[in-house]
C-alpha positions in Angstrom: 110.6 126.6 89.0 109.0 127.5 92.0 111.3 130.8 94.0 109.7 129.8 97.5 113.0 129.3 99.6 113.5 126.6 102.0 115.6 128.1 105.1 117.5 124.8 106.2 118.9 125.2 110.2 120.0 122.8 112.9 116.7 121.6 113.7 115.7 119.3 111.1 113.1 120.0 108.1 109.7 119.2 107.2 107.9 116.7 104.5 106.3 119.6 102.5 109.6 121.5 102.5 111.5 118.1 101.0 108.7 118.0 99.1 109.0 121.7 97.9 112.6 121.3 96.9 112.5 118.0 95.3 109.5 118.3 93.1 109.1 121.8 92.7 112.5 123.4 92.5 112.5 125.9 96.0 115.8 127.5 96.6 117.9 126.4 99.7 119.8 128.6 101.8 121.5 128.1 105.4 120.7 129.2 108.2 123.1 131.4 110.2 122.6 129.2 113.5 123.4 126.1 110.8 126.4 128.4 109.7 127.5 128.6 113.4 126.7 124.9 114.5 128.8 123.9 111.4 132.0 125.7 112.3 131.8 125.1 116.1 131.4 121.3 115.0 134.2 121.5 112.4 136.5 123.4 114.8 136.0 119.6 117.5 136.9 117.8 114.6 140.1 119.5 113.7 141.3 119.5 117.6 140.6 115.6 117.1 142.5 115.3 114.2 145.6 117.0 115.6 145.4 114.4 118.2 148.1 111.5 118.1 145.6 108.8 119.3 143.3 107.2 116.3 139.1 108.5 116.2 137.0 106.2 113.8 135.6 108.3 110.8 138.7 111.1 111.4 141.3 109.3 111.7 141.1 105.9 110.9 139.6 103.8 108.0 136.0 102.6 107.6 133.9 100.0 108.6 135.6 96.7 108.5 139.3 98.6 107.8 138.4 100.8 111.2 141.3 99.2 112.8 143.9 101.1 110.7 145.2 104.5 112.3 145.6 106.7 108.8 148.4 109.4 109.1 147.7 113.0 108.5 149.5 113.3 105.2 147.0 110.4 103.7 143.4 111.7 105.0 143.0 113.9 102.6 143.0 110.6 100.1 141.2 108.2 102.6 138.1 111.0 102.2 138.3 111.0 98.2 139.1 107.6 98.2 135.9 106.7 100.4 133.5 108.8 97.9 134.9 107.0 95.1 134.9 103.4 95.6 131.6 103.7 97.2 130.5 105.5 94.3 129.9 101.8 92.4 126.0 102.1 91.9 124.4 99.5 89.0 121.2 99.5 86.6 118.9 102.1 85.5 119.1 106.2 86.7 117.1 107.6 89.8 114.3 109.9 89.1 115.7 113.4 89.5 112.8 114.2 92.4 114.6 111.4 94.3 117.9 112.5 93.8 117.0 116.4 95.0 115.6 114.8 97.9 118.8 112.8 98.3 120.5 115.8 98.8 118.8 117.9 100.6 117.9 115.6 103.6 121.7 114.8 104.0 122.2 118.4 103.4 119.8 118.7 106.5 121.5 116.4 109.1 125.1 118.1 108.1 123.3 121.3 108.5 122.5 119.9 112.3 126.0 120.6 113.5 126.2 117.1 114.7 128.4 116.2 111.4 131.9 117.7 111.6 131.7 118.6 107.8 132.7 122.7 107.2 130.3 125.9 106.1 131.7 125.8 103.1 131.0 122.1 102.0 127.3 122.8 103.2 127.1 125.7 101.1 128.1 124.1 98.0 125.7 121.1 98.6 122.9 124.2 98.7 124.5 125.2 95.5 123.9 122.3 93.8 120.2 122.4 94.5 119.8 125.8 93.5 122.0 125.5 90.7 119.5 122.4 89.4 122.9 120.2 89.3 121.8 116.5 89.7 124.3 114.0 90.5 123.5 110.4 88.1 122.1 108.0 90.8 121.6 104.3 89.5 118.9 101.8 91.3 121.1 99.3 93.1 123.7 99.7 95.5 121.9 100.5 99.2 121.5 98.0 101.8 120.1 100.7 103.6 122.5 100.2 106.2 125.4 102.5 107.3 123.1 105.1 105.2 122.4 104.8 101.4 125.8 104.4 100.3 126.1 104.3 97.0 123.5 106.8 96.7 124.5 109.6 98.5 128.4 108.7 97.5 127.5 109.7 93.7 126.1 112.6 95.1 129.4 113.6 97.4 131.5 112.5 94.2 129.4 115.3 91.8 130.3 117.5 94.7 134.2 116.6 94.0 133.8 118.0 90.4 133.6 114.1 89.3 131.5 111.5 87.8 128.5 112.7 85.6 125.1 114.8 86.7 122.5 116.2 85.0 122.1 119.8 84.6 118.7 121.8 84.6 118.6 121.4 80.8 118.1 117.9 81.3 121.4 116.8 79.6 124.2 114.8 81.1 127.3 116.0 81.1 130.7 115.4 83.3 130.2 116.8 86.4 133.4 119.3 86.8 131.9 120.7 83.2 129.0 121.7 85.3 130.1 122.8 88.2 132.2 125.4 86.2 129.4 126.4 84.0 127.8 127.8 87.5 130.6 129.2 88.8 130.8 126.5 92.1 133.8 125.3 93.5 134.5 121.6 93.7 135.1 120.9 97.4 138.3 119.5 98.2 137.0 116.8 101.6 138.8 117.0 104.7 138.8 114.6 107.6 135.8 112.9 108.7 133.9 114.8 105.3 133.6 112.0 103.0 132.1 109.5 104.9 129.6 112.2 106.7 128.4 112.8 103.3 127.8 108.8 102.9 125.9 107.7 105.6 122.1 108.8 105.7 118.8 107.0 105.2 118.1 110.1 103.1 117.2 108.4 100.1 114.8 106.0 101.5 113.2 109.3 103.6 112.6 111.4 100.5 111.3 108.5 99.0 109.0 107.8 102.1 108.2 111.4 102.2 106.9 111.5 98.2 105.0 108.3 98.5 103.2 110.0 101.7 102.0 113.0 99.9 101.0 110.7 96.7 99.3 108.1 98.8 97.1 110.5 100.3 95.6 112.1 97.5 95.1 108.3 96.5 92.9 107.5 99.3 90.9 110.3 99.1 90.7 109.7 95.2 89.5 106.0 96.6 87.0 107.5 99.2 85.3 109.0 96.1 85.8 106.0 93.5 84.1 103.8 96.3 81.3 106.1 96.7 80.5 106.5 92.5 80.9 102.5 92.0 77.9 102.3 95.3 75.7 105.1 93.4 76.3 103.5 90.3 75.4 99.6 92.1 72.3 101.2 93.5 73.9 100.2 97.1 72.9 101.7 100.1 74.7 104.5 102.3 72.9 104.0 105.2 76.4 102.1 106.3 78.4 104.9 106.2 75.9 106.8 109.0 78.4 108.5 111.5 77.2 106.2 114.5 77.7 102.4 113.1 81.3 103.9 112.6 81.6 106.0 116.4 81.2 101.9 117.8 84.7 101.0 116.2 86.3 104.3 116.9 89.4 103.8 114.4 90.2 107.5 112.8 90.8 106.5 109.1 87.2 104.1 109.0 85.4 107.3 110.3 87.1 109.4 107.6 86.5 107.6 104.7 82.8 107.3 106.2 82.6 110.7 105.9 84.2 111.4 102.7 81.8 108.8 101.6 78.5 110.3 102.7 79.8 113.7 101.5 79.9 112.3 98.2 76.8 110.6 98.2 74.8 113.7 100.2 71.6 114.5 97.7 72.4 110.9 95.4 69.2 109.7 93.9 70.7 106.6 92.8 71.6 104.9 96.3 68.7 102.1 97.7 67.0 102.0 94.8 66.6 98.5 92.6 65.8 97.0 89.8 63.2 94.6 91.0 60.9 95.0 94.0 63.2 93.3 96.4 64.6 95.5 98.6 68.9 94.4 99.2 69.5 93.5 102.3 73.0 93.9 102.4 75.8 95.2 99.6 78.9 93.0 98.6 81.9 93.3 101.1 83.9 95.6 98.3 81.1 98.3 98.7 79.6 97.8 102.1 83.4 97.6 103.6 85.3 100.4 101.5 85.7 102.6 105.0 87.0 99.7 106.7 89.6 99.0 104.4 90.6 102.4 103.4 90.4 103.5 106.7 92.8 101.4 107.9 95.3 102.1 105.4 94.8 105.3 106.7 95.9 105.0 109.8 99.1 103.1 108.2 99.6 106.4 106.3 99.5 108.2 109.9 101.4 106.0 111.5 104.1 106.2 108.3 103.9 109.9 108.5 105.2 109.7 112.2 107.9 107.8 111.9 109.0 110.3 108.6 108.9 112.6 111.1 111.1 111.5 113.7 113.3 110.7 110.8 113.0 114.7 109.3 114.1 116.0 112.9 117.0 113.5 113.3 120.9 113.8 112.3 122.4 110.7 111.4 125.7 109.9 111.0 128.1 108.0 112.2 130.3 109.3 114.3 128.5 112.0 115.4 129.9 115.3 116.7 127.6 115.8 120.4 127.5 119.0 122.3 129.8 118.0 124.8 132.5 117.9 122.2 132.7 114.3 121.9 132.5 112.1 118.5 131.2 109.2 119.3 130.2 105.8 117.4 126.4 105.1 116.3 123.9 102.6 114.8 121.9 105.3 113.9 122.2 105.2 110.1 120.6 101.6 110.2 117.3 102.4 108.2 114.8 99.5 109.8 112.2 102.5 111.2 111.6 103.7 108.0 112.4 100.3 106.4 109.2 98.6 108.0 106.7 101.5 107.1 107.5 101.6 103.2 106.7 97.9 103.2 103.7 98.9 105.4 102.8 101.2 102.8 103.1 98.6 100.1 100.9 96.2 101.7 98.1 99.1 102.3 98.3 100.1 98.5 98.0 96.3 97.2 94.8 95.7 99.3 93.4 99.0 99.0 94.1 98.5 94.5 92.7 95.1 95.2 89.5 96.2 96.4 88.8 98.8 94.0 89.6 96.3 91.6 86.6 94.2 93.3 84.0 97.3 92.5 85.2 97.7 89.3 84.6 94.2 88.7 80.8 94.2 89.8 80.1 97.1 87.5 80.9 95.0 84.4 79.4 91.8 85.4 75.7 91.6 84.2 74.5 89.4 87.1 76.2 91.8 89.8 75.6 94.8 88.7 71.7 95.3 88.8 71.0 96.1 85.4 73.7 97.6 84.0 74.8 96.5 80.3 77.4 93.8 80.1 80.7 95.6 80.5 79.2 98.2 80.3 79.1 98.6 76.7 76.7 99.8 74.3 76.0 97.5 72.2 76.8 94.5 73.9 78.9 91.2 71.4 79.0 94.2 69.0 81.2 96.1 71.7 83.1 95.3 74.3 83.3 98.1 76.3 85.3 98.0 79.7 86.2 94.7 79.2 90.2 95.0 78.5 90.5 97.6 81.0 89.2 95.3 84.1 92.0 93.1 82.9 94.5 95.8 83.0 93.6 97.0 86.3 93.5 93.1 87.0 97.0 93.0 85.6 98.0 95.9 88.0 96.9 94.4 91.1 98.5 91.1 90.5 101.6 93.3 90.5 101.2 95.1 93.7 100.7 91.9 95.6 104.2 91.0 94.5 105.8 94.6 95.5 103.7 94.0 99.0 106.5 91.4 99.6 108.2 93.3 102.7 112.1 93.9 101.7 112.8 94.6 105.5 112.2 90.7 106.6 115.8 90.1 104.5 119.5 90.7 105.4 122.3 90.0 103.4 125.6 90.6 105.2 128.3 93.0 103.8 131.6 94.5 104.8 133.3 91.7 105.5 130.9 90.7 108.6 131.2 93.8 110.0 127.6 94.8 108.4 125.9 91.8 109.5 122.4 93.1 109.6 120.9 95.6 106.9 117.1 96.8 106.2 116.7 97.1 102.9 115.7 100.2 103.2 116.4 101.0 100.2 115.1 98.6 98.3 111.2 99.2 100.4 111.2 102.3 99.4 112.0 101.9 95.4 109.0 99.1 95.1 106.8 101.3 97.2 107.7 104.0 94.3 106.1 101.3 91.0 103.7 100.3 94.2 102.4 103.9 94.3 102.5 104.6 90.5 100.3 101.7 90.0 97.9 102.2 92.5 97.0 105.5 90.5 96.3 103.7 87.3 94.1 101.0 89.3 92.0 104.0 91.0 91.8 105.8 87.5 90.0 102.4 86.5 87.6 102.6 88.6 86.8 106.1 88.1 86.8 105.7 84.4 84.2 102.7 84.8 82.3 103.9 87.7 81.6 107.7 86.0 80.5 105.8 82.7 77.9 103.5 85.2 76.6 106.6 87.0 75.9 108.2 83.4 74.1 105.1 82.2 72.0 105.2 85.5 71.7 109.1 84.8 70.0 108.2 81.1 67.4 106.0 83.1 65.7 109.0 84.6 68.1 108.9 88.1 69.9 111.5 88.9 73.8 111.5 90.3 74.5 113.0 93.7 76.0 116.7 93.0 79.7 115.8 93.9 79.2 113.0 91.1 78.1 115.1 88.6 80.9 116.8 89.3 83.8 114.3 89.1 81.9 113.0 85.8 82.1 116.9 84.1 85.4 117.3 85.2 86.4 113.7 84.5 85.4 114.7 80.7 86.8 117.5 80.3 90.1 116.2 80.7 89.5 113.8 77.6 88.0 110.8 78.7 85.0 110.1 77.1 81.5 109.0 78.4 79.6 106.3 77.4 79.2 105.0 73.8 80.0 102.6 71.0 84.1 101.0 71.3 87.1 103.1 70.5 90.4 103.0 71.3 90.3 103.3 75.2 94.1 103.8 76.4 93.9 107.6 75.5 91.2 107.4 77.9 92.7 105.6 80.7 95.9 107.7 80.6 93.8 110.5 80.8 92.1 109.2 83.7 95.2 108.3 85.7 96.2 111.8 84.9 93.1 113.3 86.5 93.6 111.2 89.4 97.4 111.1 90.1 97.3 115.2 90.0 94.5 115.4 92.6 92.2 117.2 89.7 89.5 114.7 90.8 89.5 115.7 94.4 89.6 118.9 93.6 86.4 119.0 91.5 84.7 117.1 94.1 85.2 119.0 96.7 84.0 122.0 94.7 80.9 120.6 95.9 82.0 118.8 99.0 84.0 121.0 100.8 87.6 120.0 102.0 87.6 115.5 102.3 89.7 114.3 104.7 
């Protein structure tokens, strides 16, 4: 468990400190200007409350059932009573990293002051974290509208001492079993608490925040597959030179350029042939990686600024505002960070599908300029890469299906009252298998590409430096080089290791220096 702590205040957070506590355990603690925004909030809420006349989210009911004026002997209910029929998730648990991110972004916006919700409540969500309590989250039951309902209302009821979580052993267990094994309080929810717990896009943020830090050690894994399947095609990197890419000035094109060329710098494989024609011109999949990773680079950047807006907001509904007023709010309704996780699916499919397209050429005998059939070694007596082009194959049929945008759909809910949704939600958990997937298809590549640079390397030509170094590195995390068949998944799965924890960017840029 990593001890770096992540100071939470009234200003929002940042994606490598969700990313900190999510995946890699930091501590949270409070801020004493969140401390102080908290009470001064709570303190407007309570003089509300007091009041005779009805104020939605304090003293009323909730969305559709707003119209009812709740008496002050029956809130105390209303706010269990809201965590746990909302509490009605379905289907298979949320990963745990999800869940801790869950948490801590609504632990964020409460933190802003702009909430109502007390110190204290704050400081046992903290607790929770620390404590490595993790509230069971199922997959279904966010429209990702009014927040992530039944999402963050599992989370609010572990903080109630109810329902079942999982504690840092791993095991399930009731949640009030927990809580008392750490010594922490279950809260008892006053007036406006429950549903300020419930209604965040947190869930689809953390997730949005994740899938940015995977995706772009993905592309820059990509940048490098791209350049080992050219070497290894005997293409030419004359397209990559800096000024054919300073005429169509997009950012991510010029990057991947350059990660590229790094790659390549000192290759004795690129331009030459096989025959005495020179080749004019290199298939689309090699000549246009830059283009095409490049722009889902600048999807990534545009993704990350919207996650950013999103990390320095408070939403709720009501909100508490400065001027002591609590006023109503669309706020929670999750379509800015809906439309970039479908962006970011639809980047990943066509960014698989094109290293799909490389790893193709490599096997095909009439495409790859003299490479064995499938690369095997003793081709009809092997088949060498054969299966594994289907598998990636297989993959990228997939993530053309999860680049299906979930924001273009509404259903309606709440009686009509919800009448428009994002799906927020439901983006963001595709983009998750979108992501996972997109590893696996680069580690293909990789995996076929390194074992086509070593074939070319055992023909007297010798592999840019960077190569050689993904190839020595690639090995000595267990997959194997070149030779007769064996059984390959071992292989693969260590490739898509290698990949998916930036190992191959790191070896490369041993060489390289930093890649963008």
């Amino acid at each position: 468990m990593d001890m770096h702590t992540v100071v939470v205040g009234t200003s929002g957070t940042t994606a490598e400190d969700v990313v900190a506590v999510a995946r890699h355990g930091a501590r949270v603690e409070l801020s004493a200007a969140a401390v102080d925004a908290l009470a001064a909030a709570r303190l407007i809420v309570d003089a509300l409350a007091a009041k005779p006349e009805p104020v939605y989210g304090v003293s009323t009911g909730f969305g559709a059932l707003a119209s009812r004026h709740i008496s002050h002997e029956l809130r105390a209910q209303l706010q269990r009573n809201i965590v746990r029929s909302h509490a009605a998730g379905m289907g298979p648990r949320v990963e745990r990293e999800v869940v801790r991110a869950l948490m801590f972004l609504r632990l964020k916006t409460v933190a802003s002051g702009h909430t109502g919700v007390r110190p204290e409540v704050a400081q046992t969500m903290a607790d929770l974290l620390n404590a490595g309590i993790t509230p069971v989250v199922h997959e279904y039951g966010s429209l990702g509208c009014s927040g992530d309902l039944a999402p963050l209302s599992h989370c609010a009821l572990t903080l109630m001492g109810e329902g079942d979580a999982e504690g840092p052993d791993g095991t399930v267990r009731p949640a009030g079993e927990l809580l008392a094994a750490h010594g922490i309080a279950p809260v008892e929810l006053a007036e406006k608490e429950g549903l300020a717990l419930l209604n965040g896009t947190d869930g689809m943020l953390g997730m949005l925040v994740m899938a940015l830090a995977d995706l772009k050690n993905l592309y820059t894994s990509a940048d490098i597959t791209a350049a080992l399947s050219l070497e290894a095609l005997l293409g030419t990197d004359k397209v990559l030179a800096p000024e054919l890419h300073a005429i169509r000035p997009h950012p991510g094109q010029g990057a991947s350029a350059d990660n590229m060329l790094r790659v390549l710098a000192g290759s004795g494989l690129t331009g030459h042939h096989q025959d005495d024609a020179p080749r004019v011109q290199d298939a689309y999949s090699v000549r246009c990686a830059p283009q095409v990773n490049g722009a889902g680079r600048d999807t990534l950047d545009h993704a990350a600024v919207v996650a950013g807006r999103e990390l320095a907001s408070s939403v709720d509904n009501p909100v508490v505002l400065p001027d002591g007023r609590v006023e109503s709010n669309g706020n929670f309704h999750g379509a800015p960070v809906a439309y970039v996780l479908d962006f970011l699916a639809i980047v990943a499919a066509d960014l698989g599908s094109i290293c799909e397209r490389r790893t193709d050429r490599l096997l095909d005998k009439n495409r790859s300029h003299g490479l064995p059939p499938f690369l095997a070694d003793d081709a009809g007596v092997d088949s060498g890469l054969m299966i594994a082009q289907y598998t990636q194959a297989a993959l990228v049929s997939e993530m053309k299906r999860l680049a299906v945008p979930a924001s273009a759909d509404s259903i309606p809910s709440s009686a009509m009252q919800e009448d428009h949704v994002s799906m927020g939600w439901s983006a963001a958990r595709k983009l998750r298998t979108a992501v996972d997937n997109l590893a696996r298809i680069v580690a293909v590549e990789l995996y076929a590409a390194t074992r086509a640079v070593e074939l070319r390397a055992a023909e007297g030509l010798v592999p840019a430096p960077a190569s050689q170094a993904a190839v020595a590195a690639l090995r000595a995390a267990g997959a194997e080089g070149p030779g007769p068949d064996r059984f390959l998944a071992p292989d693969l799965a260590a490739a898509d290791t290698f990949v998916r924890e930036g190992r191959l960017v790191a070896a490369v840029e041993l060489v390289t220096g930093p890649l963008a």
